[in-house]
N, C-alpha and C positions, 0 to 999 in steps of 0.2 A: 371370431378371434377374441371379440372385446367380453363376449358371455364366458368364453374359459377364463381370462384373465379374471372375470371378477368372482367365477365361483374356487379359484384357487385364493382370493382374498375373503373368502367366507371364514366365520371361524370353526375351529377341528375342535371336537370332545373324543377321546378314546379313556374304554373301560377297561381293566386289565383283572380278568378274574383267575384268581393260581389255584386251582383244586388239588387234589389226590390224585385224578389219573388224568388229566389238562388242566394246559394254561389255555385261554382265551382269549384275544386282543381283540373290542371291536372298536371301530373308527364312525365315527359320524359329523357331518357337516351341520349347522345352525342355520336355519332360514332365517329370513326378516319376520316372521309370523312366529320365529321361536320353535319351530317344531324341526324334529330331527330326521334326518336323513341320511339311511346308513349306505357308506359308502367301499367301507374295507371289514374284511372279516378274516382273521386267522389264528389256528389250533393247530398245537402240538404237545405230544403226549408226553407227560412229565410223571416223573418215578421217585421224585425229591421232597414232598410231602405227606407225610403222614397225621389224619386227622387235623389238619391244618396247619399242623405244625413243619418246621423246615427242617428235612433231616440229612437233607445231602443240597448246598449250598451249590456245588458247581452241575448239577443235573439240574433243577430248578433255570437257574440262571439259562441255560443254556436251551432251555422250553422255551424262558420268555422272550430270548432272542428270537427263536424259529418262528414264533406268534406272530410275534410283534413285525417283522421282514414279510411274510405271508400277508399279513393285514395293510403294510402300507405297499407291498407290489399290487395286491387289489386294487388300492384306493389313488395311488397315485399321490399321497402324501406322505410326509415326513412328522413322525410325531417326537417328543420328547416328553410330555407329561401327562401322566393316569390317573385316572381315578383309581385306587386300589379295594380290592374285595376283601375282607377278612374276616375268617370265622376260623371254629377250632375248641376242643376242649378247655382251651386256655380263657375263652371269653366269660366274664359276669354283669351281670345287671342289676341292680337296686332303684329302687323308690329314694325321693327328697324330696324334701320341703323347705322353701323359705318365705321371709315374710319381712313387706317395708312399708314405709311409710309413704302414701301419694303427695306430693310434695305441691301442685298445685289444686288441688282437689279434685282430678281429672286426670284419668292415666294417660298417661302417651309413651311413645317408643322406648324413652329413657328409663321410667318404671318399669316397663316389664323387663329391659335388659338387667337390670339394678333388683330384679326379683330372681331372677334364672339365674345370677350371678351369686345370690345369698343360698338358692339352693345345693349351688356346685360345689359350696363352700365344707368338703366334708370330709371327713381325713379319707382319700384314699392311699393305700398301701404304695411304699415308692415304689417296689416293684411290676404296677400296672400304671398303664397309660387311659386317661379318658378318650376315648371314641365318640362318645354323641350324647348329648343332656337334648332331650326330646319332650318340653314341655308337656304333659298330659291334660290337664284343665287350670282355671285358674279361679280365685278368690276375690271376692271385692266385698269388706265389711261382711266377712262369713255369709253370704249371698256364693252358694259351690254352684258347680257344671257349666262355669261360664269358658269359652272357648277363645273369644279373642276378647281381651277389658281393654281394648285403647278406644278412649270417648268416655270411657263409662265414669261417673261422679261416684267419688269415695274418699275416706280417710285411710283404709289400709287392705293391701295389695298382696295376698298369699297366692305361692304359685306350687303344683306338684307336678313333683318331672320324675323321667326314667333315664336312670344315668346307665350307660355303657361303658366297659371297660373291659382293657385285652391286656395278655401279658406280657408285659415289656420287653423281654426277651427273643419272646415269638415274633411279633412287630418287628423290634429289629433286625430281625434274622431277616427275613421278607423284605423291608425296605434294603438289605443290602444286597439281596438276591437284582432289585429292582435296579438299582444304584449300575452291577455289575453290568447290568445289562444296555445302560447307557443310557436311560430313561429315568426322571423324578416324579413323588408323587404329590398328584392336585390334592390330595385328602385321602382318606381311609374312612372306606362305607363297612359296615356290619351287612354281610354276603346275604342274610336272609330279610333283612332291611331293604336291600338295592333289588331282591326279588319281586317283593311286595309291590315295592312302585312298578315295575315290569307284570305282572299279571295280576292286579287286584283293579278291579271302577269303584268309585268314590263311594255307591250304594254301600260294597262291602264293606269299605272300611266302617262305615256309619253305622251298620247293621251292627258288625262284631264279627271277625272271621280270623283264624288261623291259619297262617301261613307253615308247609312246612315246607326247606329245600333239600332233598334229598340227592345227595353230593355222593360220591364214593367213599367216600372216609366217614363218612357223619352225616344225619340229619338234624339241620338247626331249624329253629321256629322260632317265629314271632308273631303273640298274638297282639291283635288290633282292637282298639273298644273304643269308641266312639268317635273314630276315626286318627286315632295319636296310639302309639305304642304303649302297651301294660306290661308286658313279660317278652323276655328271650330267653331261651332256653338251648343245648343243643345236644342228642342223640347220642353214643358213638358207635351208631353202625349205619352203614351206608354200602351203597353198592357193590363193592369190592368183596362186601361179604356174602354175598349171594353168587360172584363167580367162584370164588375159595370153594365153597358148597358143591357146587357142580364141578369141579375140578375134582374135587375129594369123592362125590358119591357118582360120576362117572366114570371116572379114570380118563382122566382127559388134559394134557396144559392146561393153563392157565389163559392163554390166549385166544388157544381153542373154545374153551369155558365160556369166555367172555363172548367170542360170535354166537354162540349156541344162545345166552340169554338174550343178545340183543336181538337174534333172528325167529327163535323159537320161542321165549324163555315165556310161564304163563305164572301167575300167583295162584291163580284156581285151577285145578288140575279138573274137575268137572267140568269147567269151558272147554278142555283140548278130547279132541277128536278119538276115539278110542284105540281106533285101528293105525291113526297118521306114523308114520316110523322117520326118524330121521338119523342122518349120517354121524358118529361121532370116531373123533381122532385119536389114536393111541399113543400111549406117551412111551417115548426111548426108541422110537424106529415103528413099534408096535402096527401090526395091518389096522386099518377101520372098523369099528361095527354099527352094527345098525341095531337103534335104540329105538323103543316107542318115543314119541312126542308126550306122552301122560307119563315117562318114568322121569322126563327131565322135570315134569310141571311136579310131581312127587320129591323133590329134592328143593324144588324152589317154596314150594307152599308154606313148609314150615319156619323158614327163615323171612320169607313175607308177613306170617302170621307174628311170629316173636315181636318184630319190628313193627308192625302198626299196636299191638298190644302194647311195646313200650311207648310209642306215641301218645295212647289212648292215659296209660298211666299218668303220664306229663299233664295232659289235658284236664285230668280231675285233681291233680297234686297243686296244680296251678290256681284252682278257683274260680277260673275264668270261663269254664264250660257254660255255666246260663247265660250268657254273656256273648257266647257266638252265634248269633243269629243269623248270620249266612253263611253258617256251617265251616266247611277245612277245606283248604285247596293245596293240592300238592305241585311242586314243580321242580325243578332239579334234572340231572340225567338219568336217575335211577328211577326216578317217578313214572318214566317209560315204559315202565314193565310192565305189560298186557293184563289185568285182572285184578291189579292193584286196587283201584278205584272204586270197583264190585266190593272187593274186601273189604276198604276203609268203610264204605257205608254201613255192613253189617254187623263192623267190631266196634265204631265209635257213634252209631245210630243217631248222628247230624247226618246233612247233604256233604257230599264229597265230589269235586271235579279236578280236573286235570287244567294247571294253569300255564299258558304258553304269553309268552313276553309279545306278540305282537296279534293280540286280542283286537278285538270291534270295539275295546275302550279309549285302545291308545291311537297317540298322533306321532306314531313314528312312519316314513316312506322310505322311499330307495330299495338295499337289498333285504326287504322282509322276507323273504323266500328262505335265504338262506339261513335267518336267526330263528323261523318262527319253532323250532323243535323247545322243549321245557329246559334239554339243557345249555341253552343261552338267555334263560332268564337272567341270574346275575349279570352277566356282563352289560347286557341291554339296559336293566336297571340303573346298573354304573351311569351310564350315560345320562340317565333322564333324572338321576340323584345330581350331576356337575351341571346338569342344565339348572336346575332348580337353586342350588349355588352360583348360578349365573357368573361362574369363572369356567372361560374358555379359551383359548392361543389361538393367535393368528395361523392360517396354512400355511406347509412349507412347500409348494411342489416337489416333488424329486426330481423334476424334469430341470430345476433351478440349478439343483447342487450337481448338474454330473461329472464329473473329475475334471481338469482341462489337463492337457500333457505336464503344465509344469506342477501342475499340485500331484499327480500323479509317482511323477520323478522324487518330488519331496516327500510323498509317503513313502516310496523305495528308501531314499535314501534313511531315513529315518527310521524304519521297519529294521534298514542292516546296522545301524547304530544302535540301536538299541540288543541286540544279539551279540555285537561284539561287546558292550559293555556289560550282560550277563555273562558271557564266557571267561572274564576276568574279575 
């Protein structure tokens, strides 16, 4: 009895990642040793964003309810506040620089905030919101490539960051989606940011490695160089346009489409079997046919191939390609796709793997079973992003709040007051 009471007094982190075709709610409990332990996990399929952006307010909302109820009948908690994902064509990034004076001739905490702080200092647009100033290296008397200056003796104290920013608008749409749904957010993580920390080890970041997360709407990236962020960038084609594809070149829903990639669907049509035939569904009532397994891998190859060639474009536009020395790791849901990987190798001729959020790097327990696929990379991220912010809420059990008859009565009654005073 006294080990439930005390692991319902542990503290809850939940991640909330809103994609193009789900929302994702996961829940995690905080050990004394700091490491995470996922406890609640739940998805439902949302129809209210497009490329990250909100385009139907009450379909959205209404995902992040179904999640977020999924997640805490899992877990046996009550949450109220998320970490939030956010990506989307609306996102930009830039470089800053600022520069102070060390004041005791010895940096400590108060200079470098008072350094990051001159940096941030730069007009951005009212129309966007900053998301994250992510120091990249730092200066001590033009002495560059230094990584942490507190201790370090000097007269003056230059820092270069990578400032994030999303559009204000967007943002708000999202936080009101989140709002409706009864929940507040602990901060707003950049989606392929919160990826990164979920499947990348400290090597890679140190090496130089690109991140990309391939979402249904969009593929966003972020590449890493000497372990601090250089560039984010993001895509806008993503999964969805690969079942459109197969909708359109087999004659099939859209629904339909969608099992056929997830069950069949291959990037290299040379990996599929020449002879394998598989079942496809007719649209308008239409009887079944039976299709080669290589006619669907034929419709998919050329929209896999477009899409890592735009990748590959990013990658040399960017600058940063010598610089990735432990190659491109892809993760997301659409990352999935059977033959992908094969490709990226051959089109962007770095190493290319496939990254799953509960890797032999990480220290997360509990339900890994259920997150370890690529597309709960974000939301796991989420987590290990508010952990490292070391802001977490107390547990609620639900087993605490269950109705008693008279709060029960009071929600009636209150539910019929509120109906007569719209009817008037």
């Amino acid at each position: 009895m006294n080990s439930k009471n005390a692991a319902h007094k542990a503290p809850v982190i939940a991640g909330l990642d809103i994609g193009s075709s789900k929302v994702t709610v996961v829940i995690a409990t905080v050990s004394e040793n700091s490491h995470l332990e996922i406890v609640g996990v739940g998805t439902a399929a949302n129809h209210g964003i497009r490329q990250g952006i909100v385009v139907n307010i009450e379909a959205t909302t209404d995902a992040i309810k179904k999640a977020r109820e999924e997640a805490e009948l899992m877990s046996g908690y009550r949450i109220e506040e998320v970490w939030v994902g956010i990506s989307g064509s609306h996102i930009r990034s830039f470089d800053s620089r600022g520069m102070v004076a060390i004041k005791n001739k010895e940096v400590n905490q108060h200079d470098v905030e008072r350094v990051i702080e001159a940096a941030k200092a730069v007009a951005v647009p009212t129309d966007r919101t900053v998301l994250h100033v992510i120091p990249r290296e730092y200066k001590v008397d033009g002495q560059d490539g230094i990584l942490d200056p507190i201790g370090m003796s000097g007269i003056r104290l230059e820092s270069n960051v990578h400032i994030v920013t999303g559009g204000h608008t967007a943002i708000a749409n999202n936080l009101k989606c989140i709002e409706r749904a009864g929940l507040h957010s602990a901060g707003l993580v950049l989606d392929q940011l919160a990826s990164s920390l979920a499947v990348l080890s400290e090597d890679e970041k140190a090496l130089g490695v690109c991140v990309v997360d391939m979402g249904a709407g969009s593929c966003n990236l972020v590449y890493m160089v000497h372990g601090s962020v250089a560039h984010t960038s993001v895509i806008p084609v993503g999964g969805q346009h690969f079942t459109h594809d197969i909708a359109i070149g087999l004659r099939t829903p859209q629904i339909a489409a969608e099992d056929l990639k997830k069950k069949y669907g291959c990037a290299l049509s040379s990996l599929v079997n020449e002879e394998e035939t598989i079942e496809v569904e007719g649209v308008g009532g239409r009887k079944p046919r039976t299709v080669l397994k290589k006619d669907l891998s034929e419709v998919i190859e050329p929209r896999a191939e477009e899409t890592l060639q735009m990748i590959s474009q990013d990658l040399m536009q960017s600058g940063l390609l010598p610089f990735m020395g432990s190659g491109l790791v892809m993760t997301g849901g659409a990352s999935q796709l059977e033959g992908l990987v094969e490709m990226g190798e051959f089109i962007f001729d770095i190493p290319v793997r496939r990254g799953s959020p509960v890797g032999s790097h990480s220290q997360i327990g509990g339900l890994t079973e259920v997150v370890k696929a690529a597309s709960f990379a974000t939301a796991v991220g989420l987590l290990q992003y508010g952990l490292s912010q070391k802001k977490f809420t107390k547990a609620k059990s639900l087993r605490d709040e269950a109705p008693t008859a008279e709060s029960a009565m009071n929600s009636v009654g209150q539910k019929m007051k509120n109906f007569f005073e719209g009817l008037f």
